[in-house]
N, C-alpha and C positions, 0 to 999 in steps of 0.2 A: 496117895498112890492109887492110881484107876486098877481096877480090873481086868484081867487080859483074857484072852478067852472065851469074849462074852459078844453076845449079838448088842449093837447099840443102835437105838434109834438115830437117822442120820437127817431125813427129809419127809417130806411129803411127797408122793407119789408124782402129785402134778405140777411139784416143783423141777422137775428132771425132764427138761424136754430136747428141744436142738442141739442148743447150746450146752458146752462144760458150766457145770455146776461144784461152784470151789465151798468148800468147807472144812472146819478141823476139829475135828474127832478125839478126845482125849492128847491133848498135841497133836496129832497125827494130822499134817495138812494135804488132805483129799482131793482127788477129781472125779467126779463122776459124770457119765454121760450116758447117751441113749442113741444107739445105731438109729438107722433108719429101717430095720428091720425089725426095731423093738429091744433090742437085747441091752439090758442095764451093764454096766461097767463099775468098776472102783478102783482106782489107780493112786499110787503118792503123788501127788500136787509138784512135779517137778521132772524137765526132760533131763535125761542120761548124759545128753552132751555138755548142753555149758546149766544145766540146774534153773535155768527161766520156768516159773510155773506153768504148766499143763493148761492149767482153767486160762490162760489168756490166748490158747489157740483157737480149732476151730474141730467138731466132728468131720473126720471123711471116713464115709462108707463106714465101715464095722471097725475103724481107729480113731484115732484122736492125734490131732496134727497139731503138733509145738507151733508159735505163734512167733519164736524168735528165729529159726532156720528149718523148719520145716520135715522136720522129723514124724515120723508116725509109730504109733504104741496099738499094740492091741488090747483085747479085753485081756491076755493073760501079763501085759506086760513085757511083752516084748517089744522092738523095735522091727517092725516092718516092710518100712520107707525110710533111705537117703537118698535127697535129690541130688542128684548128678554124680551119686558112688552108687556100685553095683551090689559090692558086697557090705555086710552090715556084721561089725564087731560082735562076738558073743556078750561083751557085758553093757551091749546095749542094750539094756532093760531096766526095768522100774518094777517097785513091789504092785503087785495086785491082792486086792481084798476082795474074801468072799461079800456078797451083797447078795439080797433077794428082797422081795416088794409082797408085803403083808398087810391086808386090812386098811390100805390106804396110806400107809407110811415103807419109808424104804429102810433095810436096817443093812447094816457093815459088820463085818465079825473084826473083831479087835485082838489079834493076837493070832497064833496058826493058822491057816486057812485050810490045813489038811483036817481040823479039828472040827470045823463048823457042821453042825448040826443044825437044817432045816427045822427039825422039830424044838426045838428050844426058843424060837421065836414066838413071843405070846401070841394068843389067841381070842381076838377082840374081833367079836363078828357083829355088833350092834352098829357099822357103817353099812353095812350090805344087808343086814337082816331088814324085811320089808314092814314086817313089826316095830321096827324104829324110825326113828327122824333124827338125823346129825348134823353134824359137820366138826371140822377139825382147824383149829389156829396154832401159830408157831407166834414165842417169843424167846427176844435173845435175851441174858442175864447177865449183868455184871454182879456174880456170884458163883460160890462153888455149887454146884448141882447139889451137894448134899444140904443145903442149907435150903435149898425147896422139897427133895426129899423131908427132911426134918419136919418143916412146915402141913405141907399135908398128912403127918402122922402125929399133928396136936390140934386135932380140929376145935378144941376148947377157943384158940385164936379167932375163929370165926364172929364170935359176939364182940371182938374190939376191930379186930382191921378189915370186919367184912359188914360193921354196924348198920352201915345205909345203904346195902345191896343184899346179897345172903343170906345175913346174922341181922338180931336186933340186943341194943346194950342191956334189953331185956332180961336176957338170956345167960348173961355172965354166972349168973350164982345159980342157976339150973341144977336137977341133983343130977349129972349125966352117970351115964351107969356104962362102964366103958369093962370091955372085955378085950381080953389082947393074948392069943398062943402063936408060938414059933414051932412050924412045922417042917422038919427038914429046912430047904435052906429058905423059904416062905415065913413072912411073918402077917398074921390075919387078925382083924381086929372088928369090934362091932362096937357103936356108942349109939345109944338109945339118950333123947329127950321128950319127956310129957309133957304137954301144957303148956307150949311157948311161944312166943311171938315169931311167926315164918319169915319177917324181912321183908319190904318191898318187891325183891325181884320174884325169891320164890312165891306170896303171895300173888303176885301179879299173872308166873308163869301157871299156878293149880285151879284160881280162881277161889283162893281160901278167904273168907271173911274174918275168920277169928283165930283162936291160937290150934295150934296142931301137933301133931307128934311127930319127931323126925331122927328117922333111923339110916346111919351110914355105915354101911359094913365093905373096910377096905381089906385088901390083899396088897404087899409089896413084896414085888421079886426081883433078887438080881441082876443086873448092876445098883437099878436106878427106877425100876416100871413100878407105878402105880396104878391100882384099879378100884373104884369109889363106885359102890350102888349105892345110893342116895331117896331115900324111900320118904314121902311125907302126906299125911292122912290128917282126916277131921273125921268127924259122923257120918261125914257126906261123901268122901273119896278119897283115892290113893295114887296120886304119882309116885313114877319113877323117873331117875335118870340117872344113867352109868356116866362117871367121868373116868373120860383115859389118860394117865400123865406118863408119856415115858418120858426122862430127864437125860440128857445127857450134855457129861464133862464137856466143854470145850479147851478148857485149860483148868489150872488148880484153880483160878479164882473166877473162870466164867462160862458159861451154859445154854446150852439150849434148851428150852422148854416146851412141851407143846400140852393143848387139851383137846380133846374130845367128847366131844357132851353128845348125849344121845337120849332121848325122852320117849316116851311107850304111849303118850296122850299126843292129841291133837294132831295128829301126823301131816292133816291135810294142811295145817293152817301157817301160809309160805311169812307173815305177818308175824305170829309166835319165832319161826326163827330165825328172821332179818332180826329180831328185837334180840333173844336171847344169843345171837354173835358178837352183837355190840355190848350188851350188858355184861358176859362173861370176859370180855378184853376189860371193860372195869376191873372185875374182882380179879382177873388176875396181873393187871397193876397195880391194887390195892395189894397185893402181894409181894413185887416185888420192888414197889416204895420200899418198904418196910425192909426186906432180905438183903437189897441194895446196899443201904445204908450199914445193915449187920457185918455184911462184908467189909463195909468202909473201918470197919472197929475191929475188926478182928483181924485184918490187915496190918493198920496200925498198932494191932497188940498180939502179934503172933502167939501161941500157947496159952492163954485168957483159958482156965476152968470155967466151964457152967456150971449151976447150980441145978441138981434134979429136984421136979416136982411132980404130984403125983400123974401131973396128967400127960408125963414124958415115957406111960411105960411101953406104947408103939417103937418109939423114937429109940428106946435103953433099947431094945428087942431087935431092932434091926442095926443097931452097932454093935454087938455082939457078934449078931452071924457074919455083918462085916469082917468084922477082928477076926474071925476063923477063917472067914476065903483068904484073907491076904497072907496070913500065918500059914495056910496051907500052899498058898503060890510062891510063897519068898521062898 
């Protein structure tokens, strides 16, 4: 069961241009578009009249014109235009979703729209802070969203399916020193490693010779948003880099995913991040090889118990608060 109520990440900012932009949102199949005046929109993916989706028309002016008979919808949902009828039926309309466009991602409120609170949209300013260097990638999943949630909250993983990029198999029996509190509906976590081999890419990205210390102290908030400072030092120096995951449902069993990676070194250097855009689309296929697959098993074996281990207690921590939002929304 998705979350209602909740702001989701939907797009990329510069994903939303001319044209209708179709997507679906915890089931919910979206249309969204951009006036020519700038003003973002979110509509259900479907005209009033005969139900042809929305996203195969075309924007006019500050509406969006059905692409099967030429109906027009505003940003709230209504129906504004029949061509060659004067008057236009009261229940010509379609639901409208709040939307609003934050730190380079667009997000949708999933549930009331009288509800939405601008301020409950995270707050991720290392794209625009000039003290960073970023960018942001989308990928789709054939998986449930919580089975990458999952995954970024057992970063022990990192030294098997991120071995020849991130991790090194070095690093498996490390004594990691992992800390994990639930804070209100917030679960926050730190895991510290000494003395290990940094992996190819992050060696590559610090300019590290030898082994390093590397500290990742994550935050995960409701629905689905992840946030990773990712800290790694020698004698000689100390990178950083924030990764942003917010995850969202597309269905029970698939997803959208996105990162954003932002680094506090080398800002000038355009070569550092052509390389590390490519190399992070690696690791995070190296990711969802793997999730992919998990879905394929757990599909075919509906209700499959996992086994806890110790280094699931992120993972135990944010199923619980789960278990409590949904117990409080039913």
């Amino acid at each position: 069961m998705h979350l209602v109520d909740r702001w989701y990440a939907a797009a990329l900012s510069a994903d939303i241009g001319a044209a209708p932009f179709a997507r679906t949102i915890c089931g919910r199949a979206i249309v969204f578009f951009r006036s020519p005046s700038g003003r973002l929109a979110a509509l259900e993916d479907r005209c009033a009249h005969r139900h042809a989706p929305l996203s195969l028309g075309a924007v006019k002016g500050e509406a969006i014109q059905c692409g099967y008979h030429g109906l027009c919808f505003d940003a709230a949902g209504a129906c504004v235009h029949i061509p060659a009828q004067a008057s236009i039926p009261p229940r010509a309309r379609v639901e409208a979703f709040a939307v609003r466009e934050a730190h380079g991602w667009v997000w949708v409120w999933i549930g009331d729209a009288a509800r939405a609170d601008p301020a409950l949209i995270p707050t991720w300013p290392w794209f625009s802070d000039p003290a960073w260097r970023g960018f942001q990638l989308y990928f789709h999943v054939n998986a449930a969203a919580q089975l990458f949630v999952d995954n970024l909250l057992d970063l022990s993983h990192v030294a098997f399916t991120h071995k020849d990029s991130i991790g090194a198999a070095s690093a498996a029996d490390a004594d990691a020193k992992l800390e994990v509190a639930a804070e209100g509906d917030e679960v926050r976590g730190r895991r510290l490693l000494r003395g290990v081999d940094p992996g190819p890419f992050i060696a590559s990205w610090g300019n590290f010779p030898g082994r390093i210390d590397r500290t990742s102290s994550f935050t995960w908030r409701p629905p689905s948003n992840m946030e990773i400072r990712a800290e790694f030092n020698d004698e000689r120096r100390k990178i950083t880099i924030m990764v942003i995951n917010p995850i969202t449902p597309e269905t029970e069993t698939t997803s959208h995913f996105w990162i954003g990676w932002a680094r506090d070194f080398a800002l000038g250097d355009d070569a550092l991040t052509a390389r590390a855009r490519i190399e992070n689309t690696q690791v995070i296929l190296e990711d969802v090889r793997l999730i992919e697959a998990q879905q394929r098993v757990l599909s075919a074996r509906p209700g499959l118990a996992a086994v806890p281990i110790n280094a699931d207690g992120a993972l135990i921590a944010v199923h619980k608060v789960l278990e409590r939002l949904r117990r409080a929304a039913a």
